[in-house]
C-alpha positions in Angstrom: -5.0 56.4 -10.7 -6.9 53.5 -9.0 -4.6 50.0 -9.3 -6.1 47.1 -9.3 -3.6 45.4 -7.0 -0.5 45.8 -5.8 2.8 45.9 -7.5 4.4 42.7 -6.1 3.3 39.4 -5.2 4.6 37.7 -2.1 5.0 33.5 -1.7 4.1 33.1 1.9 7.1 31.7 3.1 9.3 34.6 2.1 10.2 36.2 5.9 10.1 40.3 4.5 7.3 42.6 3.7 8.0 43.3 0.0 8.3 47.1 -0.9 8.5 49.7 -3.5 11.8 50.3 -4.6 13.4 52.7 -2.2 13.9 56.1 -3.3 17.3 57.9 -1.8 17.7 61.2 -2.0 21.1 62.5 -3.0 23.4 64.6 -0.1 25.8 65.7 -2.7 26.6 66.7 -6.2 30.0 66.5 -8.0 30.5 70.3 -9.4 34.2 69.8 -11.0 33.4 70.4 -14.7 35.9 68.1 -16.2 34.1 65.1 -14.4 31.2 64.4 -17.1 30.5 60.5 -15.8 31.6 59.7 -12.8 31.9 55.6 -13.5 34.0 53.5 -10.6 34.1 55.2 -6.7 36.3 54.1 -4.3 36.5 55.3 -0.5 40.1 55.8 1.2 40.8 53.9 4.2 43.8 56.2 4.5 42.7 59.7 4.5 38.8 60.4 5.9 36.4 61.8 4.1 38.4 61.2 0.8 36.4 59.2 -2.3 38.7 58.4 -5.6 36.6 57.9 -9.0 37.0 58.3 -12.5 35.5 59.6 -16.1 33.8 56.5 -18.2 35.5 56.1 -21.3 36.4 58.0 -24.1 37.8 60.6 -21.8 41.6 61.7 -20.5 43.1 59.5 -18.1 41.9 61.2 -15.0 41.6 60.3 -11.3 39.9 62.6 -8.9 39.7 62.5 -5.3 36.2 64.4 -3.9 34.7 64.4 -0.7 31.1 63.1 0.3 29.4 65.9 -0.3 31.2 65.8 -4.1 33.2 68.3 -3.8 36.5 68.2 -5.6 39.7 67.7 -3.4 42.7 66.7 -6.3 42.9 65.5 -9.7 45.7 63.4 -11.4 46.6 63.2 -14.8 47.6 59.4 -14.9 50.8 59.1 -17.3 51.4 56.4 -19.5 47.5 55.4 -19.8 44.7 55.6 -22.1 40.9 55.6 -21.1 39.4 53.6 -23.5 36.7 52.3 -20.8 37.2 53.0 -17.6 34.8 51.7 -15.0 35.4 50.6 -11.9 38.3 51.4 -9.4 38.9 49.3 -6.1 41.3 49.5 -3.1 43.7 46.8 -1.5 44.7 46.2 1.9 48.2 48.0 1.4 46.5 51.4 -0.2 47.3 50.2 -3.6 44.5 51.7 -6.1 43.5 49.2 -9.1 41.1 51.0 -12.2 40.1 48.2 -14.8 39.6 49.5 -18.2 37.1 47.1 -19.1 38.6 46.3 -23.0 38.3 42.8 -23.3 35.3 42.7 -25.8 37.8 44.1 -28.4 40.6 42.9 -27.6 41.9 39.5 -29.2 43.0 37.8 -26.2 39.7 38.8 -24.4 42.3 40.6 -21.8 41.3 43.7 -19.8 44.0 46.2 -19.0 44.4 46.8 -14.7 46.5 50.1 -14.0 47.9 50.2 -10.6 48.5 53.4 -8.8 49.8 53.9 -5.0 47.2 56.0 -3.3 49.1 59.5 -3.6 47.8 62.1 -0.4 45.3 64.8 -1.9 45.7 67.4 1.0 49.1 67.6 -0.9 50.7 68.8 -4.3 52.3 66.2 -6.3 52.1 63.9 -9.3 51.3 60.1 -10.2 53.9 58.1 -11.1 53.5 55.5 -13.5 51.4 52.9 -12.8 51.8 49.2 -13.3 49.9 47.5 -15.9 48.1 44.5 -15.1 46.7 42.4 -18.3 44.0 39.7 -16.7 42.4 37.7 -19.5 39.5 35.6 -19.7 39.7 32.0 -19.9 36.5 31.5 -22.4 35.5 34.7 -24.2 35.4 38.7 -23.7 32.6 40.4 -21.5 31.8 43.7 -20.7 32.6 43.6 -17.3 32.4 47.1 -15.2 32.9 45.9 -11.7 36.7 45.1 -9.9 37.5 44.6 -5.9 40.7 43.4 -4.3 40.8 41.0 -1.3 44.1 39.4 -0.3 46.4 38.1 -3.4 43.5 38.1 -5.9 41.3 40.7 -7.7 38.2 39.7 -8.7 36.0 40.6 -11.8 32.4 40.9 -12.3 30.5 41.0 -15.7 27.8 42.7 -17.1 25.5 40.3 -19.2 23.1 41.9 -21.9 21.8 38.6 -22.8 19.8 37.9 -20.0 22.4 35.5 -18.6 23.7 35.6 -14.7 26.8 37.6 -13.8 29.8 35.8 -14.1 32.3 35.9 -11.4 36.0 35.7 -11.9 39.1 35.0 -10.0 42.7 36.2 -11.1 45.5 34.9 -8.5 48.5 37.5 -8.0 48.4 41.2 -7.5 51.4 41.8 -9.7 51.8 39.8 -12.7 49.8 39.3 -15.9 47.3 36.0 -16.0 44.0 34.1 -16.9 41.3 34.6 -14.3 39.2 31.1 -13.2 35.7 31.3 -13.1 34.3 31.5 -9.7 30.6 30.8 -9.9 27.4 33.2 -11.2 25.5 35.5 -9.0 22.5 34.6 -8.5 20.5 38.1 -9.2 19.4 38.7 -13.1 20.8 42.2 -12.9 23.6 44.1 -15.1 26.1 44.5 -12.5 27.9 48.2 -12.8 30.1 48.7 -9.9 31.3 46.6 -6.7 33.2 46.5 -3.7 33.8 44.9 -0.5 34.7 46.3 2.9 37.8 46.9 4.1 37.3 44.1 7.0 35.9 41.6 4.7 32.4 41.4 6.3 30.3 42.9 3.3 30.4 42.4 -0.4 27.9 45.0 -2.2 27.5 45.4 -6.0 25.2 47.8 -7.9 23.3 47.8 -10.7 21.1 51.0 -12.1 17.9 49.4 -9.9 19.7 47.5 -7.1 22.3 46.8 -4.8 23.1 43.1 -4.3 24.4 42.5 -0.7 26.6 39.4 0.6 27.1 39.5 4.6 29.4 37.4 6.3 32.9 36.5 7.3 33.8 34.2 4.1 35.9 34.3 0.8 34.3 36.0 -2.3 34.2 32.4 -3.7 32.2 31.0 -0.8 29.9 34.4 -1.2 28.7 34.0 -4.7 27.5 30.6 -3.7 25.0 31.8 -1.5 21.8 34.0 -1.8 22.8 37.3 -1.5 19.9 40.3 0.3 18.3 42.5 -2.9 18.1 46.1 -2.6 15.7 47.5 -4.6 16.4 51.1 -5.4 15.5 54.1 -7.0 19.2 56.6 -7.5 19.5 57.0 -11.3 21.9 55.2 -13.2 24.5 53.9 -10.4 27.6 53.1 -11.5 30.1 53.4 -8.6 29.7 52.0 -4.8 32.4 52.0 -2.5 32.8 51.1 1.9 34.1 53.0 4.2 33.2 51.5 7.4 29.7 50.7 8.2 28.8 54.1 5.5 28.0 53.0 2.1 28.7 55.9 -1.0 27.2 55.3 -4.2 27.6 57.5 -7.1 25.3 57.7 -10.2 26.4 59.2 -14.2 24.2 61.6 -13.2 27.0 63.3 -10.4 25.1 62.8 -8.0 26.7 61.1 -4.5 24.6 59.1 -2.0 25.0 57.9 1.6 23.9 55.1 3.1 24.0 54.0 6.6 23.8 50.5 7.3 22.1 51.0 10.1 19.5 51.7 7.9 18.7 48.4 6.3 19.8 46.2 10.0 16.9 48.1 11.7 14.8 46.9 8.8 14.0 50.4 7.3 15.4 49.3 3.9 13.0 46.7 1.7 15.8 43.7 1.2 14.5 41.3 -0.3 15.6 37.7 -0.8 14.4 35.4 -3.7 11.9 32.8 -2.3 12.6 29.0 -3.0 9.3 26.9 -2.9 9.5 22.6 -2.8 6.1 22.2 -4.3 4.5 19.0 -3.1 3.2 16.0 -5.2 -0.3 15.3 -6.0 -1.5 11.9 -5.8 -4.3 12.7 -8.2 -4.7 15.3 -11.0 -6.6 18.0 -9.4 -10.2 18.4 -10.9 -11.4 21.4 -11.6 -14.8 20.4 -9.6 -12.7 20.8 -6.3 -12.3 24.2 -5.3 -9.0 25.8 -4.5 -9.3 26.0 -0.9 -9.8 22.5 -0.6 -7.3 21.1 -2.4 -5.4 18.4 -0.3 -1.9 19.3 -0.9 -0.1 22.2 -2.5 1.6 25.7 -1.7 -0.4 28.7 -1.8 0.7 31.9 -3.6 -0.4 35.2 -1.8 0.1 38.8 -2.5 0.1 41.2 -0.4 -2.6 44.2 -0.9 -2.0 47.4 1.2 -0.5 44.8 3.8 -2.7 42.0 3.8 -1.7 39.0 2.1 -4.6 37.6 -0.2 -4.2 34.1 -1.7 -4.3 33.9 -5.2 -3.9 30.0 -5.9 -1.7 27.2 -5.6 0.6 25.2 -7.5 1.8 21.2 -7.2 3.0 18.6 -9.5 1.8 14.9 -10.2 3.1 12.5 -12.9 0.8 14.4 -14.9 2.4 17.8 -14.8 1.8 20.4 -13.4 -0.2 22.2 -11.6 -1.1 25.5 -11.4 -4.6 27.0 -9.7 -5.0 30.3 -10.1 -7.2 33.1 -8.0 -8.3 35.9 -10.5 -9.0 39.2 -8.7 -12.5 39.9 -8.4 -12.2 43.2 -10.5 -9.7 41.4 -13.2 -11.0 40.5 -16.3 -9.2 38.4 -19.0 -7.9 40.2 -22.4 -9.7 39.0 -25.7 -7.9 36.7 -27.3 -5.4 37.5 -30.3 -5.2 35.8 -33.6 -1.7 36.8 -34.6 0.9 37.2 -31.6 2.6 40.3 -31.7 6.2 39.8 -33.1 7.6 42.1 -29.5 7.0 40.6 -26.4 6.1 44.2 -25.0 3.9 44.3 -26.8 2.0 42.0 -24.9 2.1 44.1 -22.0 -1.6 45.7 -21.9 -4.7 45.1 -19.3 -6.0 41.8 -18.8 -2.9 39.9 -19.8 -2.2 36.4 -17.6 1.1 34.3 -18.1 2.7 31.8 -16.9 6.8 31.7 -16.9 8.4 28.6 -17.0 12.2 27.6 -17.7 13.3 23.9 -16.7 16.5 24.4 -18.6 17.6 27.2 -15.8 16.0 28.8 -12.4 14.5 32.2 -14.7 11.5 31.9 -17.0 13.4 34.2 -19.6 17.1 33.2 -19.7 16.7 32.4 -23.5 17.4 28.6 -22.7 16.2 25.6 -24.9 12.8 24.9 -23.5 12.0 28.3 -21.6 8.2 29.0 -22.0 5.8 32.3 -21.8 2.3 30.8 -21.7 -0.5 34.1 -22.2 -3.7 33.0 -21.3 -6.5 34.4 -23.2 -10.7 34.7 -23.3 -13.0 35.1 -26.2 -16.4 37.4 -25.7 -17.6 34.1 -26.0 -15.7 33.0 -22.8 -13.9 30.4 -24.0 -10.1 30.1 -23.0 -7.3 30.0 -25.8 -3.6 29.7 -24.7 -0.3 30.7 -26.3 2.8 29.7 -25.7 6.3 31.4 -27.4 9.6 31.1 -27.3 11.9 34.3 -26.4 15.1 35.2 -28.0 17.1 38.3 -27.0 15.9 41.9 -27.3 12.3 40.1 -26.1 11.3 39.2 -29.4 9.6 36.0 -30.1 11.0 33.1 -32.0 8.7 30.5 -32.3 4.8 30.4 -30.6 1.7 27.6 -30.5 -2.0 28.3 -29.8 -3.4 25.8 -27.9 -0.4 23.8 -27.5 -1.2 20.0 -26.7 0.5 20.2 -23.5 -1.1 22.3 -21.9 -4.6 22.0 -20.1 -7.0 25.0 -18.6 -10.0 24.6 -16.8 -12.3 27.2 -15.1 -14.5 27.3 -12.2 -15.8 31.2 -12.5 -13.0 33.5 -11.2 -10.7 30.3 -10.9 -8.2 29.0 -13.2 -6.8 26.0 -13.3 -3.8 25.3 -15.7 -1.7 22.3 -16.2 1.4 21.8 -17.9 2.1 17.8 -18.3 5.2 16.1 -18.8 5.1 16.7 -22.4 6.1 19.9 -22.3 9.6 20.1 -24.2 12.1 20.0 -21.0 9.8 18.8 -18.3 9.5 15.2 -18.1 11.3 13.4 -15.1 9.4 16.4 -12.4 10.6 15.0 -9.4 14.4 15.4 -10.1 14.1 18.9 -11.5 14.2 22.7 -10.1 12.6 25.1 -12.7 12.5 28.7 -12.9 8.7 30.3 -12.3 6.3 33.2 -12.5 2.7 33.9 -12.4 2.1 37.2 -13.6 -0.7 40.0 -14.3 -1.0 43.2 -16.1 -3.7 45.7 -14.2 -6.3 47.7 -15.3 -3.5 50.6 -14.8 -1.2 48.6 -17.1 1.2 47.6 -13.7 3.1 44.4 -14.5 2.9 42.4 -11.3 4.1 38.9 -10.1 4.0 36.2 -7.7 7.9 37.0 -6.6 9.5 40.5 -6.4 10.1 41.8 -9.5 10.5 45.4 -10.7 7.8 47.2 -12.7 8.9 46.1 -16.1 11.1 43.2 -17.8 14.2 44.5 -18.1 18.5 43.7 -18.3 19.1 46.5 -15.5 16.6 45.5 -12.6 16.7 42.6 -10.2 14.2 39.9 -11.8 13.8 37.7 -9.0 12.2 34.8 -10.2 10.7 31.8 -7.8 12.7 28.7 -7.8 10.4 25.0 -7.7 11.7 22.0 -6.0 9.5 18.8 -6.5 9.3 17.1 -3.8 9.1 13.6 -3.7 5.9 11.1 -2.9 
């Protein structure tokens, strides 16, 4: 099948190459029947080659110890427990194990129930003694939340928004008594986080989600961590759920059974496409561009480029004046603008064939579809009669739309042939004031093949589980 571009767009200053997302093959299968869906993997720092996970929930309170390969060393019947939702088991320093049964959304206290278990020795028979119970409730509502790691005196929790929302991070103080958590901070990776861990020497923070692995490096506290920008792994292994250290080796385990290895030597020589969210300052305009200057010589603004089969094309650029702004736009020479539409579908997806052109824009948050106030999908359209007709909606959750304008006053499109160039002024609900403002943004296209593709990297399609990257504007000053 011919494509009409490629799948991701790259802002010039970002320092990688963009890639597909890499596909791992497995090098091991778990074969023990009575592990249906394998959900939190943990490696032993005590005993080598020794990984400890667990059933998801609805299952008996089980706890296995495998091998890498998946083979099954020892299982445990945990006493005095109940797997209502098991998913995510984690290590401390002292060879304490910690599986969170993530109950919180039902309970009334919005607690989640911690078992603790000393790491028992699977080369030898024997039996679990009862664990501790640990009761860590959050301080403002419940969450799923499927990912739990230990460093020093704290455990830390991770949740798993289905809202479009960023993971929330939380802190509970104390290894052995019952508590509140206090929120830490948010990841900054739109990704439903399913598993985490961080390395027995404290170096390396990784947690999964079914498309990615998000990647903090770096002597520092898990506090300090999640205020930082962490390296994306895009990545094709099924529906991960557990990820676990042991040493430089990474494991990751999917529902699927199936166990995975991965070196880091892998990604440090470069092999593995990371990718880190690009932050543009866009600059200021002292005039509002005229659709009589071409592109190339505009005096000031930042040029987007993608990257076609290795060479980066530039597409357009975008600035700001105290009118709005800016946004010029490149159309590939074999792209042709979609007809336009009377009546908006009531599904966003449905939006989603050839010829389809928007513009993503959220000044309430740093991601065009967070479901804030004055987030904005703006779908540009042509008539056979080549005139240009823009709508603009308003998303809610499950991507369907709320509220949408044709021809909305605040916007303005002009066209010079194959270029576009669109303004949104300061009328726009959420976007007055520029200049002391970051906004979330995204230029996308759909192909002729029906690819989705974008100015940023961004996974095929819009969706809770994959690492929606989304470009962050600064205005810069006069």
């Amino acid at each position: 099948m011919r494509r009409s571009f490629l799948v991701f767009f790259l802002i010039a200053a970002t320092s990688s190459c963009v890639r597909d997302p890499w596909t791992v093959p497995p090098q091991g299968l778990i074969d023990f029947p009575r592990i249906t869906e394998p959900s939190g993997l943990a490696a032993s720092h005590r005993y080598e080659d020794v990984l400890w996970t667990h059933n998801d929930s609805n299952s008996a309170p089980e706890l296995f110890a495998i091998d890498g390969d998946g083979k099954l060393i020892q299982s445990y019947l945990v006493p005095d427990t109940e797997n209502q939702d098991w998913e995510d088991i984690a290590l401390d320093q002292n060879g304490n194990l910690y599986i969170l049964d993530n109950t919180s959304r039902e309970e009334p206290e919005h607690r989640n129930v911690i078992y603790v278990i000393r790491e028992p020795n699977p080369f030898e028979e024997g039996k679990i003694e009862r664990p501790r119970k640990i009761y860590v409730r959050f301080p403002d509502a419940g969450y799923d939340c499927e990912t739990l790691f230990v460093w020093g005196d704290a455990l830390y929790l991770v949740t798993k928004p289905w809202d479009g929302s960023l993971p929330r991070v939380y802190r509970h103080d104390g290894l052995d008594k019952d508590g509140t958590a206090h929120f830490v901070g948010t990841i900054p990776v739109y990704a439903m986080i399913t598993g985490g861990d961080i390395s027995h020497d404290g170096q390396r923070l990784v947690l999964s989600s079914y498309r990615a692995l998000v990647i903090f490096e770096g002597a520092a506290l898990p506090d300090q961590w999640v205020q930082t920008d962490p390296l994306v792994y895009p990545l094709n292994a099924g529906q991960v759920e557990g990820v676990a250290w042991k040493g430089d080796m990474l494991f990751l385990s999917n529902e699927q059974r199936e166990i995975f290895r991965i070196p880091r030597s892998k990604w440090a020589k470069g092999k593995v496409p990371f990718l880190r969210g690009p932050k543009e300052t866009v600059p200021h305009l002292g005039l509002k561009p005229s659709v009589n200057v071409t592109l190339e010589n505009w005096p000031q603004g930042r040029w987007l480029k993608m990257d076609v089969e290795g060479e980066l094309r530039k597409i357009g650029r975008i600035a700001w004046s105290s009118y709005g702004l800016h946004v010029g736009i490149e159309l590939p020479p074999d792209f042709k603008l979609r007809p336009s539409s009377v009546t908006p579908p009531a599904n966003y997806d449905d939006w989603f064939i050839p010829g389809s052109l928007f513009l993503l824009i959220n000044p309430d948050g740093t991601r065009p579809l967070s479901y804030q106030e004055n987030d904005r999908c703006l779908l540009i359209t042509e008539s056979h009669d080549g005139k240009l007709t823009a709508f603009a909606f308003h998303l809610r959750p499950a991507t369907l739309i709320s509220a949408s304008q044709i021809q909305p006053s605040w916007l303005a499109i002009e066209r010079d042939e194959q270029r576009l160039l669109v303004t949104v002024t300061g009328e726009t609900p959420g976007l007055n004031n520029l200049a002391k403002k970051s906004i979330g943004f995204n230029l996308l296209f759909v192909s002729e093949d029906g690819q989705i593709v974008s100015w940023v990297p961004l996974t095929r399609r819009f969706s809770w589980d994959a690492p929606s990257i989304w470009g962050l504007l600064r205005f810069q000053d006069h």
